[in-house]
C-alpha positions in Angstrom: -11.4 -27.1 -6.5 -12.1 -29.9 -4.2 -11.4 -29.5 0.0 -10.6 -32.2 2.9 -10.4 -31.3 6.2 -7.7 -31.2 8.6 -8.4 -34.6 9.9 -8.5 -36.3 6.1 -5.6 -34.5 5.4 -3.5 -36.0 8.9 -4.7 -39.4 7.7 -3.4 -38.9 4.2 0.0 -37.0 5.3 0.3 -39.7 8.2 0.7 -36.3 10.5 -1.1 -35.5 13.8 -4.8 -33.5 13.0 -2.8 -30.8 15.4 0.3 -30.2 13.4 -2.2 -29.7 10.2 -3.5 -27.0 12.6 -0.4 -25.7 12.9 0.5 -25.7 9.6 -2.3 -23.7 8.4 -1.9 -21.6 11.0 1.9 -20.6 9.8 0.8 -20.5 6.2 2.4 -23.6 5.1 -0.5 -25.7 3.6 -1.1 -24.2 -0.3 -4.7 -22.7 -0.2 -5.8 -23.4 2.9 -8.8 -21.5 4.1 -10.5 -21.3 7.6 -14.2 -21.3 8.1 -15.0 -20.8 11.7 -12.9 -23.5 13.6 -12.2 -25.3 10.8 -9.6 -25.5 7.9 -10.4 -26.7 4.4 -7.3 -28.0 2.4 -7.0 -28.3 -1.4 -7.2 -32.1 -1.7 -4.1 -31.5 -4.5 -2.0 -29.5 -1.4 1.4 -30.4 -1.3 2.8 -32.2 1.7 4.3 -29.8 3.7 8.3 -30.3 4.7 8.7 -31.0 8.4 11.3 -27.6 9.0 12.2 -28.9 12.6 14.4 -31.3 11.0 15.8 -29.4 8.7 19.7 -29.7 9.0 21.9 -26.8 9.4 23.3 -25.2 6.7 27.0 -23.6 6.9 26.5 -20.4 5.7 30.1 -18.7 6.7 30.6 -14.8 7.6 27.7 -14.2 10.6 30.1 -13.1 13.2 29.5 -9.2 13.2 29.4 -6.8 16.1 26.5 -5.0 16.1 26.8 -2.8 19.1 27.2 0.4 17.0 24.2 0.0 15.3 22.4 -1.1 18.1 23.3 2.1 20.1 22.3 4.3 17.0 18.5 2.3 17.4 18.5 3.3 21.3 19.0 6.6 20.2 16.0 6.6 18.0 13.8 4.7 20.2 13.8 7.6 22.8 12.2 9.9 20.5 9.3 7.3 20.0 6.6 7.5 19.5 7.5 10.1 16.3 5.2 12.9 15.9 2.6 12.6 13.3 3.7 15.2 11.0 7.6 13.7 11.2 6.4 10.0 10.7 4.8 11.3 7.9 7.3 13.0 6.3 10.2 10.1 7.1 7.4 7.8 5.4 7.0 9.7 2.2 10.7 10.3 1.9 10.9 6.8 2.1 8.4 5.7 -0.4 10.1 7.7 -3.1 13.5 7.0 -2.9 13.0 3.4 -1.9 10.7 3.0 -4.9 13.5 4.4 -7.3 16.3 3.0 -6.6 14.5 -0.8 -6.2 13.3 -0.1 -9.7 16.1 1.3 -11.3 17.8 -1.9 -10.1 15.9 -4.0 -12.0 16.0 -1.4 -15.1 13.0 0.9 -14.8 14.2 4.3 -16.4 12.0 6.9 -14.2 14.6 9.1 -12.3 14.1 9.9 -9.0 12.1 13.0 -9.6 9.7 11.1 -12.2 9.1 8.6 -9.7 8.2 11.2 -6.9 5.6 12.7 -9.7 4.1 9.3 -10.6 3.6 8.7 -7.1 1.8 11.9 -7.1 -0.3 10.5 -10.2 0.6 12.3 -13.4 2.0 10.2 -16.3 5.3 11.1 -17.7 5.2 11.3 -21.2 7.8 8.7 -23.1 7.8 6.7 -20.3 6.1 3.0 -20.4 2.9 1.9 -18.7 4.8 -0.8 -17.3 7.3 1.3 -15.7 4.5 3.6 -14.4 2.6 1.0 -12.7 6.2 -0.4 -11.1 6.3 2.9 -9.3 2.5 2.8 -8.3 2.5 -0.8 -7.0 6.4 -0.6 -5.2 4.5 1.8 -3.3 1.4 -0.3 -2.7 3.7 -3.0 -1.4 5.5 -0.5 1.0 2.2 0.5 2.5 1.2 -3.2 3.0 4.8 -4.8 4.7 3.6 -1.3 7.4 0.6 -2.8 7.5 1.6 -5.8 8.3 4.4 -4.7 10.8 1.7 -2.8 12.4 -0.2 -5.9 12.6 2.8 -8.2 13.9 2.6 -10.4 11.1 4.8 -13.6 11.0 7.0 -14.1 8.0 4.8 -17.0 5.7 4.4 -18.3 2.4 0.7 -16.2 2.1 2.7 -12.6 3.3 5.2 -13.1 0.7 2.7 -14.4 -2.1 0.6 -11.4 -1.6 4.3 -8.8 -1.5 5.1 -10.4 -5.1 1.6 -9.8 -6.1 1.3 -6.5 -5.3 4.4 -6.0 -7.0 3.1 -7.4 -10.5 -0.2 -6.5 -10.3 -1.7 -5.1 -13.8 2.1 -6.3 -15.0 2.0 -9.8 -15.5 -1.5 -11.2 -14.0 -0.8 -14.5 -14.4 2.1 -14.9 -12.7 1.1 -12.7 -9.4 2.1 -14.5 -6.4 2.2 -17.6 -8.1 5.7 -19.6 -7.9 7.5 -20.1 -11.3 6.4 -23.6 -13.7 9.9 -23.3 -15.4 13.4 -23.1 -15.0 15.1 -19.8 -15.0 19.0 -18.8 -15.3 20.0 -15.0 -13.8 21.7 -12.7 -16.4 25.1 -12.1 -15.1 25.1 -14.7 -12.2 27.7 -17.7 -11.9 24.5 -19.4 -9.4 21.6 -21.1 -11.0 18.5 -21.2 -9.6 17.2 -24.8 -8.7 14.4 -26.3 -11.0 10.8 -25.2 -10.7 9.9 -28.4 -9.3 11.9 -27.6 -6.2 10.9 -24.3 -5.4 7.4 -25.0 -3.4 9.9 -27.4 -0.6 12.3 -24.9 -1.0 10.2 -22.1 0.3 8.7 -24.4 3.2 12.4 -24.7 4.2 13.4 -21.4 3.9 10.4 -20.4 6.1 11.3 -23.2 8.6 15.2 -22.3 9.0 13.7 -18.7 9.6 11.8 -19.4 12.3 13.9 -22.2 13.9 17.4 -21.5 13.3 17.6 -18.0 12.8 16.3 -16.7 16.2 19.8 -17.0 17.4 20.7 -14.1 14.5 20.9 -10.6 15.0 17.8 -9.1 13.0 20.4 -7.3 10.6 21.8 -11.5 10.0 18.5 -12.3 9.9 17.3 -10.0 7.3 20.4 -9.9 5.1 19.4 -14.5 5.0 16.3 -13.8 4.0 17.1 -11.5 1.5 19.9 -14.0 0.1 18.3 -17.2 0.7 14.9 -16.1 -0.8 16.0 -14.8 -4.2 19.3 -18.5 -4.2 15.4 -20.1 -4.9 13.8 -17.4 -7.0 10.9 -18.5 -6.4 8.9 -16.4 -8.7 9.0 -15.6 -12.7 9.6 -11.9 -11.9 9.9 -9.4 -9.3 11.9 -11.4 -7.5 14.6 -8.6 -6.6 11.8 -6.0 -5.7 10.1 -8.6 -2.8 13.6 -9.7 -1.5 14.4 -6.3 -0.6 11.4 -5.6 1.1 11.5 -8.8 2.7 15.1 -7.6 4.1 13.0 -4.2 5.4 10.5 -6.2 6.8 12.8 -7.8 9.2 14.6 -5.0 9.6 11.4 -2.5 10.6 10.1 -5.5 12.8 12.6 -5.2 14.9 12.8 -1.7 15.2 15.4 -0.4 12.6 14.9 2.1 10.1 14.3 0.5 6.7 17.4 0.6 4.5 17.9 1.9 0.7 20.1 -0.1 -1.9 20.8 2.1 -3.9 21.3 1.9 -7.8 24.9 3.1 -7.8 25.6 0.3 -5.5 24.3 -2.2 -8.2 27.5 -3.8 -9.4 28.7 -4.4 -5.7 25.2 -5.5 -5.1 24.8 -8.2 -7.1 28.4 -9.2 -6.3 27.9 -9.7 -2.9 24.6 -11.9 -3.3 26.4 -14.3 -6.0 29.0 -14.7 -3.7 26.9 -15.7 -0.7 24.9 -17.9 -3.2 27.9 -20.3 -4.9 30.3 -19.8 -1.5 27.7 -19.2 1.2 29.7 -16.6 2.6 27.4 -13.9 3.9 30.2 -11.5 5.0 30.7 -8.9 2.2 26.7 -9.0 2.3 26.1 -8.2 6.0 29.0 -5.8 5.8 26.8 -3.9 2.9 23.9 -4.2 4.8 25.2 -3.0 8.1 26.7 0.0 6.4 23.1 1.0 4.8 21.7 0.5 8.7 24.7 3.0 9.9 23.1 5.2 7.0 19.7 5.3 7.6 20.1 5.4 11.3 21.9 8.6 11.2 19.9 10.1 8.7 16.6 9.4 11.3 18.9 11.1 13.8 19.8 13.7 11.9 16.1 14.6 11.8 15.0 13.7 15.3 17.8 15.3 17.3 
């Protein structure tokens, strides 16, 4: 693969050498790497969109009060910081039933006890490689959105490349955090996804309006967007219900709220509420799930804590 610098790449973009900086910097620039001071772009990079003029969409249903659940997050953040022994048990708790019910969604037969024992590493018998590795990567991808809480990552192209690839890894090699070369249609959906062509400016956008014209948002708003606006452009070939959901608990956990469970019996309403918010753009019957599932898991924490 051939590289230009920043500089060659302003001259050819007809954009400052800085805002190439910046770019790379946010993740925005396709394979961009950084040796020492410098960056080195893929001479075939796409142009990145310029988000700050992005215009505003009219997404309808935002208006929520949030004071309950903000009170419940008070009320867990003076018992921080969590002892070790708790934090670990709220965490494995969490990696089992989080990893079940994301799966079953998308159709992977483990039950909930089969999923805790996979975890554990024995293989089920009658049960599919495939499904097995679903478990033992869901994890994986749990494990690396704490990581990168921990780390105070910003939301990019790269971190959500690298969720979706950790999510398909030993699956489908070839597609691992690589956006979709062909059209798709969702089983079940009245939306249609746009055309391959149009994910890569997509994705820039979707990662500009986050940053820009979300702030304003409470993080539940926030998170309940990205989860709906990310998988409106499904950007990937598969796995693309699996990383929006931890994309939603990223947001969420950033900002200090206990990561929420979809659960499979909720499917049906589920998928109503996204298809709605993608053909209408009204996010209220979403947030309204969402915000119920914060109540949930708040309480729960509380339940252990107090």
């Amino acid at each position: 693969m051939k590289y230009m610098s920043s500089k060659e790449a302003s001259e050819k973009w007809k954009i400052s050498d800085r805002r190439i900086r910046v770019l790379c910097n946010e993740g925005r620039i396709e394979g961009a790497v950084k040796i020492g001071r410098n960056w080195s772009i893929p001479t075939d990079a796409v142009k990145p969109t310029d988000a700050r003029e992005i215009s505003k969409k009219n997404y309808v249903g935002l208006d929520f009060d949030f004071s309950n659940i903000d009170s419940l997050k008070e009320a867990i953040d003076k018992h921080r910081p969590f002892s070790k022994g708790l934090a670990k048990s709220l965490q494995e708790k969490l990696i089992v039933e989080w990893t079940y019910n994301s799966n079953a969604i998308e159709g992977n037969t483990l039950t909930l006890t089969e999923t805790k024992v996979v975890l554990e590493g024995i293989t089920i018998g009658g049960k599919s490689m495939v499904e097995h590795l679903e478990a033992i990567n869901h994890r994986e991808a749990i494990l690396f959105v704490e990581e990168l809480i921990s780390n105070k990552a910003s939301l990019s192209e790269w971190l959500i490349k690298n969720i979706h690839a950790l999510i398909l890894k030993g699956i489908d090699n070839n597609n691992t955090g690589k956006y979709r070369n062909e059209n798709v249609v969702i089983s079940g959906a009245k939306h249609i996804p746009p055309k391959h062509y149009e994910v890569g400016d997509l994705m820039q956008k979707l990662i500009g309006e986050y940053q820009n014209e979300w702030k304003v948002f409470h993080p539940v708003v926030r998170a309940t967007l990205l989860h709906g606006e990310f998988v409106k452009i499904h950007p990937f070939i598969d796995g693309n219900g699996r990383t929006s959901r931890l994309l939603l608990n990223f947001e969420l956990m950033k900002n200090g709220h206990p990561p929420i469970i979809i659960k499979n019996e909720e499917r049906a309403r589920y998928y109503d509420v996204i298809d709605l918010a993608h053909t209408t753009k009204n996010y209220d019957p979403f947030i309204k799930l969402v915000s119920e599932l914060v109540v949930e898991s708040e309480k729960l924490w509380l339940s252990v804590l107090d």
